[in-house]
C-alpha positions as CSV (number, residue, x, y, z in Angstrom):
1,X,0.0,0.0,0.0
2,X,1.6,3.6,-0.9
3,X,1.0,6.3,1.8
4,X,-1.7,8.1,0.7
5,X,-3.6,4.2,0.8
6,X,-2.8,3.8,3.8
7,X,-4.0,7.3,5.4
8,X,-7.4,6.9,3.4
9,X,-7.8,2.8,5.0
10,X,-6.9,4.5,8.4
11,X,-9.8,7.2,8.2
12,X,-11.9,4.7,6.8
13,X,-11.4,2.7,9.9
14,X,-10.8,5.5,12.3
15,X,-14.7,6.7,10.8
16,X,-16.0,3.6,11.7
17,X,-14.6,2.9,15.1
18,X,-16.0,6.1,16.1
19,X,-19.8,5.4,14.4
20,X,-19.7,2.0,16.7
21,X,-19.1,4.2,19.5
22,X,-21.4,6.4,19.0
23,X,-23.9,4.0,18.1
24,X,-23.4,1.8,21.1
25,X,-23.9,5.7,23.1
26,X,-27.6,5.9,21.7
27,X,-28.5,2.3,21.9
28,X,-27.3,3.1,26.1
29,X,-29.4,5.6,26.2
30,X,-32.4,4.3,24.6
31,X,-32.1,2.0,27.4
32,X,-30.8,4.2,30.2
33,X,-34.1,6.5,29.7
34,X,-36.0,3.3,29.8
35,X,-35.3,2.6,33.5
36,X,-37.6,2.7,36.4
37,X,-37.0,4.8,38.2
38,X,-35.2,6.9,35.4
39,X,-31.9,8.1,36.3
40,X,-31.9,11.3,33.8
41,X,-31.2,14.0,36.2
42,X,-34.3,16.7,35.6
43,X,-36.6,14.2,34.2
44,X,-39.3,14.7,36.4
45,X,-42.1,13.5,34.4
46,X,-42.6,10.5,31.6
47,X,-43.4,13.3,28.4
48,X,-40.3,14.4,29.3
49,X,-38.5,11.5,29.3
50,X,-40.5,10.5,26.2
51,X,-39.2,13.7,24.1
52,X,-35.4,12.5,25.3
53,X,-36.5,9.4,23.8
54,X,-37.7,10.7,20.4
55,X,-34.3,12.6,20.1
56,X,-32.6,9.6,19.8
57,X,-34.7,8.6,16.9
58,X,-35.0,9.2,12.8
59,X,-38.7,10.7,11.7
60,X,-39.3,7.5,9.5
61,X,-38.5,5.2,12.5
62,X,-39.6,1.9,13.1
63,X,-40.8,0.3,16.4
64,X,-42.1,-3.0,16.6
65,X,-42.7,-5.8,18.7
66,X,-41.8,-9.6,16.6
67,X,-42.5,-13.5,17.1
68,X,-44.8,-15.4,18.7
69,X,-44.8,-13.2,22.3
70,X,-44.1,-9.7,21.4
71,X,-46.3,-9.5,18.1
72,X,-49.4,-9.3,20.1
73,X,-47.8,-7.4,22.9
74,X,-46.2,-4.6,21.3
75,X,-46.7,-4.7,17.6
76,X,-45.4,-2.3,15.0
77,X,-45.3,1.7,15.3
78,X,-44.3,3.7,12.4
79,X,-42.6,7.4,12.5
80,X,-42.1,9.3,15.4
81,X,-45.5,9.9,16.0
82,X,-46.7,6.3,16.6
83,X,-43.7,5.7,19.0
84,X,-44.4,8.7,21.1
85,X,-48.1,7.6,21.4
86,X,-46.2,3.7,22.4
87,X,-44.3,5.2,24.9
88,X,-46.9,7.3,26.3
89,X,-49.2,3.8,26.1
90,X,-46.3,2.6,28.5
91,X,-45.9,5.0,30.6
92,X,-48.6,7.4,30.9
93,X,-51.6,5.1,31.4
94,X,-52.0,4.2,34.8
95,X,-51.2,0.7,36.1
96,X,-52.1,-1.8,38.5
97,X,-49.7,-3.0,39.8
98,X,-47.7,0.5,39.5
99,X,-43.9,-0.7,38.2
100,X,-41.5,0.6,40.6
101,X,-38.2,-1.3,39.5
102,X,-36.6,-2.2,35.8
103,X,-33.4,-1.9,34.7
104,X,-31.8,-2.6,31.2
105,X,-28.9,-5.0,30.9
106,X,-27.4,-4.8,27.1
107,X,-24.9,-7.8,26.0
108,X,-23.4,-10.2,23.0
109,X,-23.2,-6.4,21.3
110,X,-22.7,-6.7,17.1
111,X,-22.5,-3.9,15.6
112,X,-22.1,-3.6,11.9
113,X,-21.1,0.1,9.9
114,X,-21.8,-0.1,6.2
115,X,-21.4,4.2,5.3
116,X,-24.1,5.6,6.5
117,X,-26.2,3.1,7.5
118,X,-25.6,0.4,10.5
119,X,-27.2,-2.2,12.4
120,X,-27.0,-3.7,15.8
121,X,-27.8,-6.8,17.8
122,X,-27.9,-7.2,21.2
123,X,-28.8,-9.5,24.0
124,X,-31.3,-7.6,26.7
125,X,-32.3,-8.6,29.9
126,X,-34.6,-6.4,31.9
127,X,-36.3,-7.5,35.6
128,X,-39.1,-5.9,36.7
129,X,-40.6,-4.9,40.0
130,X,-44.2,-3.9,40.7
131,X,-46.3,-2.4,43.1
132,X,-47.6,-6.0,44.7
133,X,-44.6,-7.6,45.3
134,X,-44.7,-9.6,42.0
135,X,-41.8,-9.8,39.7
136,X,-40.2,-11.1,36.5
137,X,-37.4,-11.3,34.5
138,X,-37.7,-10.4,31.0
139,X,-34.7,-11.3,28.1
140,X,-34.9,-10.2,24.3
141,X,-32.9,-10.0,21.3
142,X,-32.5,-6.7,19.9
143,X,-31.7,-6.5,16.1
144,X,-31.7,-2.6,15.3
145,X,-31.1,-0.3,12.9
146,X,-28.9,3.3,12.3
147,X,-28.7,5.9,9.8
148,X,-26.5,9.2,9.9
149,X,-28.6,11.9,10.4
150,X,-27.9,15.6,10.7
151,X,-24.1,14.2,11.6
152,X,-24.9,12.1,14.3
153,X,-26.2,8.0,14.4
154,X,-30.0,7.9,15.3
155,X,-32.0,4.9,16.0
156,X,-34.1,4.5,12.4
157,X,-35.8,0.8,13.5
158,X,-35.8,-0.7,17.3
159,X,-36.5,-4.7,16.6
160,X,-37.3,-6.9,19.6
161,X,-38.1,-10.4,19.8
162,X,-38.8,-12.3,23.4
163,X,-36.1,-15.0,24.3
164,X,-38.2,-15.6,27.8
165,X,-40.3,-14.2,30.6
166,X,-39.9,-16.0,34.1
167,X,-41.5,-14.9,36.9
168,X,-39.2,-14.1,40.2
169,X,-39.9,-15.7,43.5
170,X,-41.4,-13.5,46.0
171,X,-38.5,-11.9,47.6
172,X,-35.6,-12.0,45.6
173,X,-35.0,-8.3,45.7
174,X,-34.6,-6.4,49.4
175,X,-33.4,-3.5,48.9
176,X,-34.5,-0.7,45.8
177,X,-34.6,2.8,45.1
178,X,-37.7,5.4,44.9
179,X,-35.5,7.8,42.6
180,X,-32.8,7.8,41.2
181,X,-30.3,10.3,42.8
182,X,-26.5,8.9,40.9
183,X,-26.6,11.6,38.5
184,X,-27.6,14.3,40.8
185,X,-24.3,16.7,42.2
């Protein structure tokens, strides 16, 4: 390779190291807003939260629920619209038992750059803590999708299939927060 090859296969790869990172940034905080309770210091109410959400997203955005558990559960939303009514759905409607607890766990990570365009899978496991004690454990595969927008990665499809939901003996957790203070100074 002559030298001006091998500065243009170095930015090439310099380029893409850095869209892995900053996609693996905005699938965390896809995630990290998703908590209960959320952590995002000044988040004080779900639209909120919601409109952080949105920002991580493109306008012709996909959301959708797939296979034999989350097709009924979640289905499909499509454009930003639809997944801000989905999210306030979630969170806005009021539940019984209330969800106090759930935190997102994000592993096997792939993530693969081709220009401007990416996608990512991951392995997600998520428990959950409600109101009357009850509890579960909740694990799905994640196959996702970037583009480049306005010069930074935004989520353009979120694709989630259930590997397994197992309830969690009465018990298992002791001790959990109310708020979230860790980001607070």
């Amino acid at each position: 390779m002559n030298p001006d090859e091998t500065v243009a296969d170095l930015v090439r790869r310099v380029e893409i190291l850095e869209a892995e990172a900053e996609i693996r940034r905005t699938q965390a905080r896809y995630m990290f807003l998703c908590d209960t309770p959320c952590p995002e210091p000044g988040v004080l109410d779900d639209d909120r939260r919601i409109d952080l959400i949105m920002e991580l997203y493109t306008a012709d955005a996909v959301w959708e629920g797939v296979g034999e558990y989350y097709d009924g559960q979640f289905g499909r939303a499509e454009g930003t619209g639809a997944i801000r009514a989905h999210f306030q759905r979630f969170w806005s409607e009021k539940r019984d038992p209330e969800l106090l607890l759930n935190a997102h766990y994000l592993t096997s990570e792939q993530i693969h750059v081709d220009g401007e365009e990416a996608t990512g899978q991951w392995i997600h496991l998520q428990p959950w803590l409600f109101s009357d004690g009850t509890s579960l454990l909740r694990s799905s595969r994640l196959s996702n999708a970037f583009r480049r927008s306005g010069g930074t990665w935004k989520i353009s499809r979120t694709r989630t299939e259930n590997v397994f939901v197992a309830p969690l003996a009465p018990g298992w957790v002791s001790d959990y927060p109310s708020a979230s203070v860790l980001m607070k100074p």
